[in-house]
N, C-alpha and C positions, 0 to 999 in steps of 0.2 A: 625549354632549358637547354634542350642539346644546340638547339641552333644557334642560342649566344654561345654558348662553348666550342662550336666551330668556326662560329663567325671570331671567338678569341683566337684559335689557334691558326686562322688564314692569318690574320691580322698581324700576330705576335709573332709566325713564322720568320725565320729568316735565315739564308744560307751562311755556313760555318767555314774557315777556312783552315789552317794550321798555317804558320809565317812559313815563306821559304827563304831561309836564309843564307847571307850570299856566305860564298867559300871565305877561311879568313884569312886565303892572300889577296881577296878583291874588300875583304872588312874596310869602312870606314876609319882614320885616324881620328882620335883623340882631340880635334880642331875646331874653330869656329867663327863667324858671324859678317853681314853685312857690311863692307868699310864706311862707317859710320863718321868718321875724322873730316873735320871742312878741310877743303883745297886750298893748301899754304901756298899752294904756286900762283893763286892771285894777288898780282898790288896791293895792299893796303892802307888806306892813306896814313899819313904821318900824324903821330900823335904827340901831341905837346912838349917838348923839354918836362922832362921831371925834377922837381925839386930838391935838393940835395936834404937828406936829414943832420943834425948835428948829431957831437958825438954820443950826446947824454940821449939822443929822440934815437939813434939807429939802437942805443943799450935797450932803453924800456923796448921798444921792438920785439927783437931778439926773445927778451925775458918774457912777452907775453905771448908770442908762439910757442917759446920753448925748442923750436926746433931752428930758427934759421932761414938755412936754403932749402931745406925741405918744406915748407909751404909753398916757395916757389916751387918748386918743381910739382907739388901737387895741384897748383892752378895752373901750372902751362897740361898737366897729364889730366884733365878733369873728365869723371864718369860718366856715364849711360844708362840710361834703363829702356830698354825696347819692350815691349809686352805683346806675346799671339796671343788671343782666346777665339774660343767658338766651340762648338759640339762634339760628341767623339765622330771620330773618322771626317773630320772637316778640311786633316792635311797640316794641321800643327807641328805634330814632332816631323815630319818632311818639312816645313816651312825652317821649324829650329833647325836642322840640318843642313840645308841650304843655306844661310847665314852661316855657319861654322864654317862649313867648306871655303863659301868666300872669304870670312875673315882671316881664315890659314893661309888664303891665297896672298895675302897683305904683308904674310911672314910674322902674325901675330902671335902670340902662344895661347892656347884656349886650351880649358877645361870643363867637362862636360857632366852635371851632375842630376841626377833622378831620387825620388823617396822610392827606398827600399818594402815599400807599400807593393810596391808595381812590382811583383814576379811574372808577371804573364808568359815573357821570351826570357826566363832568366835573367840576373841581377846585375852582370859584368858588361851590358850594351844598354844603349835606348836604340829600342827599332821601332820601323815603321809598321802600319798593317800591313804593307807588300813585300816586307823584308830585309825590307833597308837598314844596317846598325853599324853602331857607330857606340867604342870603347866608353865605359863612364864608373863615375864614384855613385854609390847606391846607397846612400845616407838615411839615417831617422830625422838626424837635424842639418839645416845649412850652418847651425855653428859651429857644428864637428867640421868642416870642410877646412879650416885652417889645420889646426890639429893633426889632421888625418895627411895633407900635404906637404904639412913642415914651411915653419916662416919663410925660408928661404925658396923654395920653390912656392910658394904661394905670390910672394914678391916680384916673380917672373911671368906671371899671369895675367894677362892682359883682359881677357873675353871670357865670360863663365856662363855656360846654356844651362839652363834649368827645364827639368821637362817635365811633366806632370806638378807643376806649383803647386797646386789645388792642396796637395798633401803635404805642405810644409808649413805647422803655424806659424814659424820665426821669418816664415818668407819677407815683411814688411823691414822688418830690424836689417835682417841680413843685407837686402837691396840698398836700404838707406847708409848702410856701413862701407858697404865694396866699392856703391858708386860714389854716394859723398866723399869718404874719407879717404879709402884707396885707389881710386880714379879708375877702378874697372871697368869695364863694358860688359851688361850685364843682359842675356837674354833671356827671356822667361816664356814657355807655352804651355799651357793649362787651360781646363774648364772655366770658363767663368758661371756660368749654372749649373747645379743638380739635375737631378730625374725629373723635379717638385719646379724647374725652374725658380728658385732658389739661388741666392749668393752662394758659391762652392769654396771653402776655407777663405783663403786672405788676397787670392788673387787680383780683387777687384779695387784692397785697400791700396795696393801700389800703382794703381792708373794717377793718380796727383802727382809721381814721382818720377812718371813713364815721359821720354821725351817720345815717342811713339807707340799707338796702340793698334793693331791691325787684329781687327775682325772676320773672322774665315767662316764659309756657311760649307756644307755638306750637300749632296742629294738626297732628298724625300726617298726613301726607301720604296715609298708606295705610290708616289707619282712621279717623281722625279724632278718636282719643283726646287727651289732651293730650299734647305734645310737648315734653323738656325736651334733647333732642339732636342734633345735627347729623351730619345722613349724608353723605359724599361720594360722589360716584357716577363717580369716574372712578377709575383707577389712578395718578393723581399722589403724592406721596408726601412733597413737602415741607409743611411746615405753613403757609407763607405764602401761598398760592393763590387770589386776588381773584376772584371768583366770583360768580353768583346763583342762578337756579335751573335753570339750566343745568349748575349743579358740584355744588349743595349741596339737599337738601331736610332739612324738620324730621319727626323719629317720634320714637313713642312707646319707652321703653326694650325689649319686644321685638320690635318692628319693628328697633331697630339690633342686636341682637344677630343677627337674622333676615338683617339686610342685610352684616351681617358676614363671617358662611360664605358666604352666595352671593357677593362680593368675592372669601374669599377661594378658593372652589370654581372662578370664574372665572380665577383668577390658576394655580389647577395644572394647568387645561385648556389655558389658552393656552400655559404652558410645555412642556405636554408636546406639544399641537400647534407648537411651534417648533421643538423637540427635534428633532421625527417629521422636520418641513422639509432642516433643517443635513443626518438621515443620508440621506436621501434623493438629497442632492445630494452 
């Protein structure tokens, strides 16, 4: 029994770090994402004479938008969904980060949003595991994100990161609003699996809506293969568990099946050293 229990704690070990965070005149700006926009500086070829409406066809028109030139301008300004996933420590929130930096590079205006779930480094950044952060809104829900921004500054918003998805139910609603209807560019990084490999919240219902999906792996902790799965290393059991590498390391898929039995070999050792406890007494 001791030797699964050592063979757990070789296994389950893993070095701890604390973030080093940069000074905040080198902090991240509040920016974001990949220029995502097709190149208007190619030819096009020419498209048909349009037909003119009458006056009674441009009326109903009008009356059935409701708005106008504001549909125009919402089909020439039409939205985005980019989507990261993959494992913790895979490079995600650095991958969202880099997409911001260059979309600000564009001269785009970007807002940067996290679930207030996530206190790890504090609630006013999303940082990376190396340190890296970068100013944001720390919400319960992405519906409070207008609200919280005010219409008119939300209106100026071009590119909105989202970083830890996983933790937002209204994620799907939200995505299909900003990019449908308000033509944002939207980027999202999150888990797509649990500990359980498991679907993680809503992340994975917005891949249908995703004009790109990029899948990021991690290193095996314990070989150094790639890594496309998150291991827990404690006996916690609910899915929600705010952590870093003190709760969670990345392996290869048999390293987690590997770490699976010795879990679960630990867990009939302990019960049955509890058992042994209670008749004792």
């Amino acid at each position: 029994m001791r030797s699964i229990s050592s063979a757990m704690r070789s296994l389950l070990s893993a070095p701890t770090s604390s973030p080093a965070f940069l000074p905040r005149s080198t902090a991240l700006r509040p920016l974001l994402s990949l220029p995502f926009r097709p190149d208007l500086s190619r030819p096009r070829p020419l498209a048909p004479p349009a037909r003119s409406l009458s006056k009674k066809a441009a009326a109903a028109k009008i009356r059935i938008d409701g708005r106008g030139s504001a549909m125009e301008a919402r089909e020439a300004q039409s939205g985005e969904i980019h989507v990261i996933v993959g494992p913790m420590f895979a490079g995600k929130t650095t991958a969202l980060l880099r997409r911001v930096q260059a979309e600000a590079g564009t001269g785009r205006t970007v807002a940067l949003i996290k679930s207030d779930k996530d206190n790890r480094y504090g609630l006013d950044s999303v940082v990376t595991h190396d340190g890296t952060k970068m100013a944001c809104w720390a919400l319960p829900e992405l519906s409070t994100f207008q609200d919280k921004l005010g219409r008119e500054a939300y209106d100026k918003v071009d590119v909105i990161g989202i970083d830890e998805a996983q933790f937002f139910d209204d994620l799907h609603d939200f995505c299909c609003k900003a990019a449908d209807h308000d033509g944002k560019i939207i980027v999202v990084a999150g888990l797509d699996g649990d500990y359980k490999r498991n679907k993680f919240g809503s992340v994975l219902d917005i891949i249908p809506l995703a004009n790109s999906v990029t899948k990021l792996t991690a290193r095996c902790e314990l070989c150094d293969r790639r890594a496309s799965f998150t291991l827990r290393k404690t006996q916690e059991t609910r899915t929600e568990l705010i952590g870093g590498a003190d709760v969670y390391m990345p392996v290869c898929r048999q390293h987690y099946l590997d770490g699976q039995l010795v879990i679960e070999a630990t867990r009939i050792v302990m019960d049955i050293e509890r058992s042994t406890e209670v008749a004792r007494c």
